[in-house]
C-alpha positions in Angstrom: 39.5 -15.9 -14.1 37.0 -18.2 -16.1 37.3 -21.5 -17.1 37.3 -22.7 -20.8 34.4 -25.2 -20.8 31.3 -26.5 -18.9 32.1 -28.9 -16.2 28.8 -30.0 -15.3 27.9 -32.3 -17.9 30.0 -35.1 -16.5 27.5 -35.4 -13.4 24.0 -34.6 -14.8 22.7 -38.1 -15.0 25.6 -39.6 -12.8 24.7 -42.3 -10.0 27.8 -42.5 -8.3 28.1 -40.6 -4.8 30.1 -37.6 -6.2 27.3 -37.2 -9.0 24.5 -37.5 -6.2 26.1 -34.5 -4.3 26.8 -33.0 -7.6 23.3 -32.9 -9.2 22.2 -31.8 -5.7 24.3 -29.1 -4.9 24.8 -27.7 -8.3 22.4 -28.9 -10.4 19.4 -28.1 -8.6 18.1 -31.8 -9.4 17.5 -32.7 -5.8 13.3 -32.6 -6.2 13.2 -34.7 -9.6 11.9 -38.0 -9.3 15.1 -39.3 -11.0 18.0 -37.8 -8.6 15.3 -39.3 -5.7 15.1 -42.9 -7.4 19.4 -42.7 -8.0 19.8 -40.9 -4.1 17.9 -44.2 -2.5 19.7 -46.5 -4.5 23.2 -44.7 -3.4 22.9 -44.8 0.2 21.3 -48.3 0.5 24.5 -49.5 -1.4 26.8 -47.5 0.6 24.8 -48.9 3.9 24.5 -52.4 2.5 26.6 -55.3 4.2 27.6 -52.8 8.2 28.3 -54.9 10.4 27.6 -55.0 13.9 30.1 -53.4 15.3 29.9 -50.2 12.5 32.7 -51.5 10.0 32.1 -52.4 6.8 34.0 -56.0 6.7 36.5 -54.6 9.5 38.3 -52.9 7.5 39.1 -49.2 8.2 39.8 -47.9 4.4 36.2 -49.4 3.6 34.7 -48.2 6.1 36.2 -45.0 5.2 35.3 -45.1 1.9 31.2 -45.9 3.2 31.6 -42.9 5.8 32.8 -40.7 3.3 30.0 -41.9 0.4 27.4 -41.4 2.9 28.8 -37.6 3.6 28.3 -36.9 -0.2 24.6 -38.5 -0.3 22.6 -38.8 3.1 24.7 -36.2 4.7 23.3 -36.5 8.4 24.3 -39.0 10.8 22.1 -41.5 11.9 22.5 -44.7 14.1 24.7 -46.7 10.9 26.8 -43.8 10.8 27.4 -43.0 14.3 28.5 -46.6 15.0 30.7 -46.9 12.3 32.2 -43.4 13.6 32.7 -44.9 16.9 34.3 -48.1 15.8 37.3 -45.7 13.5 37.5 -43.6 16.5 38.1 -46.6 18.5 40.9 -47.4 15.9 42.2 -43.6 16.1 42.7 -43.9 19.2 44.9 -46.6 19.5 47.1 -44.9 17.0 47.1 -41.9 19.2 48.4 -44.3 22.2 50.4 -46.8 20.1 48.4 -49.9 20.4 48.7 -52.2 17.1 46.1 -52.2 15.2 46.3 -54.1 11.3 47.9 -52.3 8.9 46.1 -52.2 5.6 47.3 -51.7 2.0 46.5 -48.0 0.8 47.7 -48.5 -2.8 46.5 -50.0 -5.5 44.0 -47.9 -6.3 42.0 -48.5 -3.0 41.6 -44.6 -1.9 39.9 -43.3 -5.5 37.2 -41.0 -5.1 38.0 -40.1 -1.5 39.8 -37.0 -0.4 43.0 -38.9 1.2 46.2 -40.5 -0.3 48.6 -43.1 0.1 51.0 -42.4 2.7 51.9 -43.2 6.1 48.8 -45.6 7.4 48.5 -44.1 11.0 48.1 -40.4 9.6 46.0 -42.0 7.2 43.4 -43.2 10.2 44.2 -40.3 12.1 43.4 -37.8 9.4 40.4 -39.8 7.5 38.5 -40.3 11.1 38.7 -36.9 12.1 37.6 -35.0 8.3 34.6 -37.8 8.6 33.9 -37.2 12.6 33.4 -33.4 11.6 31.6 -33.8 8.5 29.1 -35.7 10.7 28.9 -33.5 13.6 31.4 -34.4 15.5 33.7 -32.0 15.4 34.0 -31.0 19.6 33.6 -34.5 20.8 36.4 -34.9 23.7 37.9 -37.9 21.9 37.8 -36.0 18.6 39.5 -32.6 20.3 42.3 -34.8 21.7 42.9 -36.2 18.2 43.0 -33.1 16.8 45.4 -31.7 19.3 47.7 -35.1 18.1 47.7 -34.7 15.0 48.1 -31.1 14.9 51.3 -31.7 17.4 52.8 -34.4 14.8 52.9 -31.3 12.1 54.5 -29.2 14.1 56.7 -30.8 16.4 60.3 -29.6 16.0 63.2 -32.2 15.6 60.8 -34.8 13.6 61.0 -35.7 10.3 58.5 -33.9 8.6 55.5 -36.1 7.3 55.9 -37.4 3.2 53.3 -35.2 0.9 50.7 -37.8 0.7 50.5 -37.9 4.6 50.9 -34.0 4.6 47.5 -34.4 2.4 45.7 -36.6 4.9 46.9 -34.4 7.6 45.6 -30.9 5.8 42.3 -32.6 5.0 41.3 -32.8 8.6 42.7 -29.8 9.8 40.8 -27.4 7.2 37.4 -28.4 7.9 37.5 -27.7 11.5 36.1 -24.6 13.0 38.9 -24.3 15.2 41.9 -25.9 13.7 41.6 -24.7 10.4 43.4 -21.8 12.0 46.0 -23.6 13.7 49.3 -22.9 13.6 49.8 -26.2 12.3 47.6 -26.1 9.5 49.5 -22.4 8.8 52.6 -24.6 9.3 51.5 -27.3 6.5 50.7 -24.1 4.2 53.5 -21.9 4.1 55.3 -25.3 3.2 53.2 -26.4 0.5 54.1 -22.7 -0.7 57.6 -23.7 -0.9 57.2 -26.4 -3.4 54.4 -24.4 -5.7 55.7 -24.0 -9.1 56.1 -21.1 -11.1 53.3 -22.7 -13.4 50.6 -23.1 -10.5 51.1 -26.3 -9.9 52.9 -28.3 -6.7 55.8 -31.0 -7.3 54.7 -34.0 -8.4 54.7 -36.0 -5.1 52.2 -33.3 -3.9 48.9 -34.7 -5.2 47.6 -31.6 -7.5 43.6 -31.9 -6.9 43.7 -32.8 -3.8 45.7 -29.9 -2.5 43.6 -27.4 -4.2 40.4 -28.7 -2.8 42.0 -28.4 0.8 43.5 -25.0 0.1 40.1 -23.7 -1.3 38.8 -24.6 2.4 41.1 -21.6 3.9 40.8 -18.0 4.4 44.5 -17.4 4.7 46.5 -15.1 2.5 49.1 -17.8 1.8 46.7 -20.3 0.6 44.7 -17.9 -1.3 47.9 -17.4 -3.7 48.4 -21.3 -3.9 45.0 -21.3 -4.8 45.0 -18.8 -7.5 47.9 -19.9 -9.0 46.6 -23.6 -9.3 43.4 -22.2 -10.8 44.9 -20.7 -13.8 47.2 -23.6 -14.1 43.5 -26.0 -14.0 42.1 -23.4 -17.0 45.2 -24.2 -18.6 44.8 -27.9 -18.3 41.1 -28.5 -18.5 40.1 -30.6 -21.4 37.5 -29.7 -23.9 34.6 -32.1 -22.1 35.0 -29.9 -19.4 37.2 -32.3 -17.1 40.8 -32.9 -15.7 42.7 -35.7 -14.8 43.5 -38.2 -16.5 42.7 -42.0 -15.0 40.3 -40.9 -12.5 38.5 -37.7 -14.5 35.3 -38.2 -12.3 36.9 -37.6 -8.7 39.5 -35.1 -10.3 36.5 -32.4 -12.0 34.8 -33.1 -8.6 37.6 -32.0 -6.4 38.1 -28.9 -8.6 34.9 -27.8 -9.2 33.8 -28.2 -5.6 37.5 -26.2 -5.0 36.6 -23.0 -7.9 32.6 -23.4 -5.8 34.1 -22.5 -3.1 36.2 -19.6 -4.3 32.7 -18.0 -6.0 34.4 -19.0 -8.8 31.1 -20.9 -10.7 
């Protein structure tokens, strides 16, 4: 399966996070004084205005949104990210034991260009704090594990109302990129039902978010989300338009999330 056109054109001069991991990655641009002068001027944005106690403004979707720029552009932890870490683990936690913690708005466009979705704001932390506490090393830390093992129980608990699609998202997201629970029975769980509402054409319903899903589904080994994947693949040939992107309002993030999904297939 090939795609139609070039994708890369869309991040060879690009200065945004995605476009710094993109020219990096799989552009090769990482030694050229250029991607140097636009990578230092990335992460001392993204690091700008921390406070003390890690958060960016307290807020736990910014601080997100930082941790998650930083992942695409620095990469490694250091001191910033580790307390900033510490502080949404902090907040994890309490959603873990049901303390209150304040609710933020997760619409409105606040989540572009990073991997979660609106949805239920407790899997939202849950999920977001535990992709980013892997991503950063993190993955086997006790407090990380126990999270896991919640979050992992909440899909699969019998009797429950089964989480909405966008929190089904944020819930996938962590549970692919870790060593060990990306072949849980959970994340199997959250798969085979995915599979159930995977149209004929390649694509999910429309409360599933499309690029999203095939990003997380790219992550897996698994014979059921290898068929999801390559089904939405020849639906995204189908759909790519003649710039090389997909999407529509947010074209940047959507090429990103695909091509970094067809990457990881061996697919460009």
């Amino acid at each position: 399966m090939k795609i139609r056109y070039n994708p890369y054109p869309l991040f060879i001069s690009n200065p945004s996070p995605v476009g710094i991991y993109a020219r990096k990655k799989w552009l090769g641009q990482e030694q050229t004084p250029h991607w140097k002068v636009d990578f230092q001027k990335a992460a001392q944005a993204l690091l700008a205005g921390q406070s003390p106690d890690g958060s960016w403004r307290g807020s736990i979707v910014e601080t997100v949104r930082r941790l998650f720029g930083l992942h695409l552009t620095i990469r490694e932890p250091n001191q910033p990210v580790d307390t900033a870490l510490d502080w949404l683990i902090e907040r994890a936690l309490c959603v873990k034991t049901g303390r209150s913690i304040p609710r933020e708005d997760l619409g409105g466009g606040r989540l572009h260009s990073i991997p979660f979705t609106p949805g239920g704001f407790d899997l939202f932390v849950a999920g977001a704090t535990l992709f980013l506490s892997n991503a950063f090393g993190r993955a086997h830390d006790t407090d990380v594990l126990g999270l896991y093992e919640w979050l992992s129980h909440r899909a699969v608990v019998k009797g429950h109302q089964p989480p909405g699609w966008s929190s089904t998202n944020n819930i996938l997201r962590a549970l692919v990129v870790h060593p060990l629970y990306s072949h849980h029975p959970a994340t199997n769980k959250l798969v085979v039902r995915l599979s159930r509402v995977q149209q004929e054409s390649g694509r999910w319903i429309q409360a599933v978010p499309l690029y999203q899903t095939v990003n997380a589904l790219a992550h897996l080994d698994s014979e059921a989300a290898a068929r999801q994947v390559h089904r939405a693949f020849r639906y995204l040939t189908e759909t790519q338009h003649p710039g090389g992107t997909w999407g529509r309002k947010e074209g940047e993030w959507a090429t990103f999330l695909v091509v970094h999904a067809l990457r990881k297939k061996g697919m460009l």
